[in-house]
N, C-alpha and C positions, 0 to 999 in steps of 0.2 A: 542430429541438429548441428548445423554452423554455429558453433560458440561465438565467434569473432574475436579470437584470442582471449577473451573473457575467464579468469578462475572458474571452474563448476562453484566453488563454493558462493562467490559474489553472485553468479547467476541464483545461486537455490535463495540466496536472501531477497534478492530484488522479487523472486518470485511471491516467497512467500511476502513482501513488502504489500505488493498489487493484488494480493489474494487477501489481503488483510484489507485492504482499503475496498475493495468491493463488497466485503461483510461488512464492512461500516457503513456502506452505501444501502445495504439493507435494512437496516436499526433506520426505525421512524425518526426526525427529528427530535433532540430535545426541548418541553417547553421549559421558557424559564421568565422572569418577573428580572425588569428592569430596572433601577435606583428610583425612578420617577412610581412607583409601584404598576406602569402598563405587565399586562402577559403579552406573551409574545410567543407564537407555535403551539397554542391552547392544545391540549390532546388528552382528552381523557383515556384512553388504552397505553398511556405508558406508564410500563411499570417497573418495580424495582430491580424484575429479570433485565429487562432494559439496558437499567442502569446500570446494572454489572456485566451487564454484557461488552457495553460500551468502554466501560473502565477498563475491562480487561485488556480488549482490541485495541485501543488507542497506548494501554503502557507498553503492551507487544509492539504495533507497530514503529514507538520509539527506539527502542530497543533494538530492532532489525534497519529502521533507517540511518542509526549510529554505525550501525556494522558496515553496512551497504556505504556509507558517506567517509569514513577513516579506513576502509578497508586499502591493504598495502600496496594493491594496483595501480591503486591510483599515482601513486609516488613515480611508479614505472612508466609515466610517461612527461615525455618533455613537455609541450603543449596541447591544446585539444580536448582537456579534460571533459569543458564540458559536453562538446562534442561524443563523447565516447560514455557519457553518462545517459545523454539522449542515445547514444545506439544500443545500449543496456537496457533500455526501459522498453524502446522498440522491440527488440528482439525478444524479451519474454513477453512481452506480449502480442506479438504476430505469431512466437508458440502456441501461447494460450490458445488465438484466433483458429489457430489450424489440429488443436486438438479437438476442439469444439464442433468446428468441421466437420472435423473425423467421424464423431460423436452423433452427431447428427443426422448422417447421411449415410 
C-alpha cells in the first residue's frame, strides 16, 4: 500500500479511528427524555450492554482522535494541513474499500 508519506503509526490510528466510528454506527440509537420531559428515539431493546458498549467506543474513539489530531506530522508540514488530513482519511479508507473487495470476491 501507498502510505502517501503518512507515519505507519498515524495510518494504524486513523484506522483504528474509522473502525471505531463504524461500530458506533452499529449500536442502536440512544433513547433519551428532554428537559420539556418529551422521549425522543423511544427503544425498548436498548440495554445496558448498549450502554457500555457505547461508553466504551466513544472514550476510545477520543483517545485515538487525540493521537491522530496532535500527532508530530503534522508540524512537518508547511501548509495543506488540512488537505493532507483529508488524504489520511481517504486513503484508509479506499484501504478498507479494496480489502473488502478482496474479501468478497
Amino acid at each position: 500500500m501507498a502510505n502517501e508519506g503518512f507515519p505507519e503509526d498515524l495510518i494504524r490510528a486513523e484506522r483504528e479511528r474509522q473502525r471505531i466510528c463504524q461500530e458506533l454506527d452499529r449500536i442502536p440509537l440512544r433513547p433519551y427524555t428532554d428537559s420539556t420531559g418529551t422521549e425522543h428515539r423511544p427503544n425498548p431493546d436498548w440495554t445496558s450492554e448498549h450502554q457500555e458498549n457505547e461508553h466504551r467506543l466513544r472514550t476510545r474513539l477520543r483517545e485515538v482522535a487525540i493521537e491522530v489530531s496532535i500527532h508530530p506530522h503534522w508540524e512537518s508540514l508547511d501548509s495543506e494541513v488540512v488537505a493532507a488530513r483529508m488524504r489520511l482519511k481517504r486513503l484508509v479508507r479506499e484501504e478498507e474499500q479494496r480489502q473488502t473487495a478482496t474479501q468478497e470476491g
